[in-house]
DRENKETOR-730171 format. One record per atom (N, C-alpha, C, O): residue in one letter; x, y, z. Coordinates in steps of 0.2 Angstrom, whole numbers, plus 5000, padded with zeros to 4 digits. Atoms other than C-alpha are relative to their C-alpha. Last residue first. Layout:
BEGIN
AXYZ
...
END
This chain:
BEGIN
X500550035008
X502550964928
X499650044996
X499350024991
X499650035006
X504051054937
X499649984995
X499749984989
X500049945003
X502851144953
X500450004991
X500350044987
X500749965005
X501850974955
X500550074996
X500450084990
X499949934996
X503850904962
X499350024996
X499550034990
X500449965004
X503950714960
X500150085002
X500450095007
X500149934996
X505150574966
X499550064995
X499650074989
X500249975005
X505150394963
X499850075002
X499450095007
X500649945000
X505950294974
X499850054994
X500350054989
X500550025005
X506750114969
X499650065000
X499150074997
X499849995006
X508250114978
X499550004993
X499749974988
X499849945002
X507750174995
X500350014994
X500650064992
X500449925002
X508050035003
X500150024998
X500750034998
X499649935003
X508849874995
X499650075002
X499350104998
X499749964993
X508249735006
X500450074998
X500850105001
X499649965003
X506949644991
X500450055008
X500150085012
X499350004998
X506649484998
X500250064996
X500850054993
X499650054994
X504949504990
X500849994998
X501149994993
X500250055004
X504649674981
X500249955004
X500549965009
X499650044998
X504449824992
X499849934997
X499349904998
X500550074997
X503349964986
X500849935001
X501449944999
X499850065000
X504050134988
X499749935000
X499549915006
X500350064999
X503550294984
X500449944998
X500649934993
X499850045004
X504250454985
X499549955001
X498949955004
X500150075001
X503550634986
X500149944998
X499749934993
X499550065004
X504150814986
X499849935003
X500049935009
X499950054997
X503050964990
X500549964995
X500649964989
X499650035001
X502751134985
X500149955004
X500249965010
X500550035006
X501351244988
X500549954998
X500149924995
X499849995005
X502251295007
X499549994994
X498949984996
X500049955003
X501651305023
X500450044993
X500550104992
X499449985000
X502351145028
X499850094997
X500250124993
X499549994996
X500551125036
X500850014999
X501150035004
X500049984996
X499551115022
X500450035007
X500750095007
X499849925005
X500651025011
X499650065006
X500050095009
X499449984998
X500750885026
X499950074996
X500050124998
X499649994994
X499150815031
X500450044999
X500450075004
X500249954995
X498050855015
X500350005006
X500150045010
X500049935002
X499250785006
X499650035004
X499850075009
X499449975000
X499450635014
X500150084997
X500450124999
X499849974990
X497750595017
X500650035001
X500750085005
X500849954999
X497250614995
X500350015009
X500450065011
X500049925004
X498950524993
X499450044999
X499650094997
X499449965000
X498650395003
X500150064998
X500150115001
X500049984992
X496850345001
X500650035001
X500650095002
X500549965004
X497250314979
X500050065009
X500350115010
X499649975002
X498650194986
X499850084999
X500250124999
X499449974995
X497650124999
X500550054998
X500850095002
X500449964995
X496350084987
X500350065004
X500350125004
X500149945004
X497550024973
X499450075006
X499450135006
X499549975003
X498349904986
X499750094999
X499750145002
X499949954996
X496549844991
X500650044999
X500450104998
X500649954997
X496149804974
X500150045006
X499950105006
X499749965004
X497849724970
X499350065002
X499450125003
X499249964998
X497849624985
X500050064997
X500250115000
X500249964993
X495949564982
X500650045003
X500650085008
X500549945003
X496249534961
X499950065012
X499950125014
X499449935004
X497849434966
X499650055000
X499850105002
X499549954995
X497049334978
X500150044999
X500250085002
X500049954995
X495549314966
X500550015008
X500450055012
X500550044993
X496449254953
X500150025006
X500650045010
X499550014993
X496549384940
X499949925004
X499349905005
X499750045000
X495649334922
X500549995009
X500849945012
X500350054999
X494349464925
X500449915000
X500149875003
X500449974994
X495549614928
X499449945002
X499349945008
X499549994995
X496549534913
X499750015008
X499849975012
X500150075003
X494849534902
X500749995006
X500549965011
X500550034995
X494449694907
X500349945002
X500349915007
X499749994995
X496349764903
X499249975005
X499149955011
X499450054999
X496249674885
X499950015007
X499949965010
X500350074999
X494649764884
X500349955004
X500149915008
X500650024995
X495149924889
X499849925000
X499649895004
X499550024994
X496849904877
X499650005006
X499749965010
X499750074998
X495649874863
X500349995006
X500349935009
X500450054997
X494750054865
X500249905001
X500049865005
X500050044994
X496550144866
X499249945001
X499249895005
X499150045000
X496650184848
X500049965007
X500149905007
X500050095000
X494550204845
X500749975002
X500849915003
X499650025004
X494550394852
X499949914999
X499849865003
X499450014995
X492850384862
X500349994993
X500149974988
X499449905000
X491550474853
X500549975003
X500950025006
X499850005007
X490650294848
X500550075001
X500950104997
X500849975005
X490250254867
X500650014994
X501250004995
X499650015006
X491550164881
X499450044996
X498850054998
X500349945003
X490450184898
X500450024993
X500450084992
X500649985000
X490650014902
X499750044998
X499250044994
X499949985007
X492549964897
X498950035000
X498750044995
X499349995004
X493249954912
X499750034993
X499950074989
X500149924998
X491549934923
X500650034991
X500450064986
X500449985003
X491449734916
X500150084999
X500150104993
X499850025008
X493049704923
X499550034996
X499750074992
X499449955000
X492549784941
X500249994993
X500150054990
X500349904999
X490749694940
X500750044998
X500650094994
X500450015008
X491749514934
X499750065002
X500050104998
X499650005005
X492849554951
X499950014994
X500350044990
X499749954998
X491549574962
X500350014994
X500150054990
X500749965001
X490549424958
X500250084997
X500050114993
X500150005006
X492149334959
X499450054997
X499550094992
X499649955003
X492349404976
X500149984993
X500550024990
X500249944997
X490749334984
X500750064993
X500750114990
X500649975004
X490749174975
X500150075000
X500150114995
X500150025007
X492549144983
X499450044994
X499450084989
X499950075003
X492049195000
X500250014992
X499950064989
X499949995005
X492649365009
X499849934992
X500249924987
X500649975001
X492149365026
X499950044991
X499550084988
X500650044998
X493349235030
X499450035001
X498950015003
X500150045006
X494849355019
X499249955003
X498849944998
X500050044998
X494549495032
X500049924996
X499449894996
X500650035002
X495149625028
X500049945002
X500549925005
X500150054998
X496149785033
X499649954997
X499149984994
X500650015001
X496649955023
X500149895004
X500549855002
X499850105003
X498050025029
X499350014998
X498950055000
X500650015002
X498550235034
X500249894998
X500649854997
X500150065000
X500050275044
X499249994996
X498850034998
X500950015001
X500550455045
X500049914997
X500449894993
X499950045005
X502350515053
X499349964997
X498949945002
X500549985003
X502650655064
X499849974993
X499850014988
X499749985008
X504450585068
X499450034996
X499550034990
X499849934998
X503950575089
X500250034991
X500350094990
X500449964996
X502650455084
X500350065000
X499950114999
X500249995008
X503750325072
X499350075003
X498850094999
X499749995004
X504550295087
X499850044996
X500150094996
X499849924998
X503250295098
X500550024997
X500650084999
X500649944999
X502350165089
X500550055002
X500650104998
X500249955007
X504050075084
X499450055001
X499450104997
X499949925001
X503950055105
X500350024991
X500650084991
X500249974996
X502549975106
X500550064998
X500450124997
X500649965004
X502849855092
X499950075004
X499750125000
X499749975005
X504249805103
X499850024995
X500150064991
X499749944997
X503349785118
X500650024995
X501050064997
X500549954999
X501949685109
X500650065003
X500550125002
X500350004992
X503249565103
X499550065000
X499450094995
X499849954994
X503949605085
X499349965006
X498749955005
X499350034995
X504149445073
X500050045005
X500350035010
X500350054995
X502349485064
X500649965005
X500449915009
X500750004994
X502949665060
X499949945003
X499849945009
X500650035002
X504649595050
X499650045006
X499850035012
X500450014995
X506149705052
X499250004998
X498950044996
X500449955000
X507349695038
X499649995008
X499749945011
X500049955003
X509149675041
X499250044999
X499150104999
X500149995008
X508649545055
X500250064997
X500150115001
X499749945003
X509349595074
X500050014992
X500350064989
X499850035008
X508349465083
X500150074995
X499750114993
X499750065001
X508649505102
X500149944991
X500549904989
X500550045001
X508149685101
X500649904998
X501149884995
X499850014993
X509449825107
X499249925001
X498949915006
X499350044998
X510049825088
X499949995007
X500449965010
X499950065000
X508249875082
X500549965003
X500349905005
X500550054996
X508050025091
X500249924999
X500349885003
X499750024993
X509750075084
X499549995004
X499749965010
X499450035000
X509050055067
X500349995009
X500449945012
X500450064998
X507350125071
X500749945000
X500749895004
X500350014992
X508450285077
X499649925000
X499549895005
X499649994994
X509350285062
X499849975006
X499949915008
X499650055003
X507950275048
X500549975007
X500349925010
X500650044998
X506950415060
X500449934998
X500649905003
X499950024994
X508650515056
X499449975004
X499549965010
X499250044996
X508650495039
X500149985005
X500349935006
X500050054999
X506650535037
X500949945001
X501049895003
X499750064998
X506750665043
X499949955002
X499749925007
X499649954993
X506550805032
X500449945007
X501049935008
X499449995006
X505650685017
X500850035008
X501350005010
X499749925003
X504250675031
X500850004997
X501349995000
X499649984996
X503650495033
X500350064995
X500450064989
X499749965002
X502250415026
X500450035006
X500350035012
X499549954996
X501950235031
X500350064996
X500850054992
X499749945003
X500750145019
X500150035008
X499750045012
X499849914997
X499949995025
X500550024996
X500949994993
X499549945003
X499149845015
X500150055005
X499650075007
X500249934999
X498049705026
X500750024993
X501149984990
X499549975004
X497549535027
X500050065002
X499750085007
X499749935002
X496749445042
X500550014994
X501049984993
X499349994999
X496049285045
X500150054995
X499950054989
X499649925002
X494649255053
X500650004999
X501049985003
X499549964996
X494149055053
X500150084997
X500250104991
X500049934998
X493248945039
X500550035005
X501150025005
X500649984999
X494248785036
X500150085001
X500650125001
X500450055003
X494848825022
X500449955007
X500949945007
X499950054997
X495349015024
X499749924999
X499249924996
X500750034995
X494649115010
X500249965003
X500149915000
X500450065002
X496449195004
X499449975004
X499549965010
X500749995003
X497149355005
X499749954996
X499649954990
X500050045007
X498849275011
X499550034997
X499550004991
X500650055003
X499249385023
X500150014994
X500350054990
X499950074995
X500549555025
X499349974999
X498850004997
X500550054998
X500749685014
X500149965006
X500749955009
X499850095002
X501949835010
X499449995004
X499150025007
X500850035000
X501750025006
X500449915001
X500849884998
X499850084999
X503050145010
X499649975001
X499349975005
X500550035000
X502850345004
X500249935003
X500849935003
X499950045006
X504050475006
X499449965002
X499149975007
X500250064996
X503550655011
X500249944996
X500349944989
END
């Protein structure tokens, strides 16, 4: 299976108030076919009046969104995100947040712990505390989704390929990056 994670929104407290949505999804798609899924969104795209190399979600209509659903439907393909609402997210609220998560990092630290890495804990609270909170609520959900992903995806697909053996990529997409597929990363459990 391969992996695909990208964002949308700003994960920022609106100003004024108002809902406004972030999100992460993850699109896995079966290694098997995923060329000819690739294909077919490709020539879905071409009967679309903006024929962009990438194809942004917030530029599709409803009847174009509609039918990457059933595209990405007949390819038995798993969708996971995590949503937010930055306007139920205030500043205080996620600072608060953030300095707990920071704090955690190095909480249960005790004298049996090797001492080589205990600086790099600190460094990594102090980092985790320094974010600013857009970055901390991106990076947060991200890691959520990422964590969520791999825990749904396995249990969807190993199962069912009837095998113990899988292969696995992941991609995260940098901005303006249009090179697919040049970044995956691939695993096999039965080699490590």
């Amino acid at each position: 299976m391969r992996i695909y994670i990208d964002e949308a929104g700003a994960f920022v407290h609106p100003n004024p108030p108002h809902s406004s949505f972030s999100l992460v999804l993850a699109l896995i798609i079966p290694t098997a076919s995923e060329k000819e899924l690739f294909y077919e969104l490709l020539r879905l795209r071409d009967t679309w009046p903006n024929q962009n190399i990438e194809i942004k979600g917030s530029s599709l209509d409803e009847s174009q969104s509609a039918q990457v659903i059933r595209l990405l439907l007949r390819y038995d393909t798993l969708v996971q995100f995590i949503a937010l609402d930055a306007n139920t997210h205030p500043d205080p609220v996620v600072e608060d947040f953030k300095n707990r998560q920071a704090d955690g990092v190095t909480a249960n630290i005790t004298r049996e712990h090797h001492p080589g890495p205990i600086p790099h804990y600190h460094q990594l609270g102090e980092a985790v505390r320094a974010m600013p909170n857009q970055l901390f609520l991106q990076a947060f959900a991200t890691w959520e989704l990422i964590i969520r992903t791999i825990r749904e995806g396995t249990l969807y697909y190993v199962p069912a390929s009837g095998v113990g053996r899988y292969c696995m990529g992941y991609r995260s997409q940098r901005p303006n990056d249009y090179r697919d597929g040049r970044y995956m990363e691939h695993s096999d459990p039965s080699t490590q």
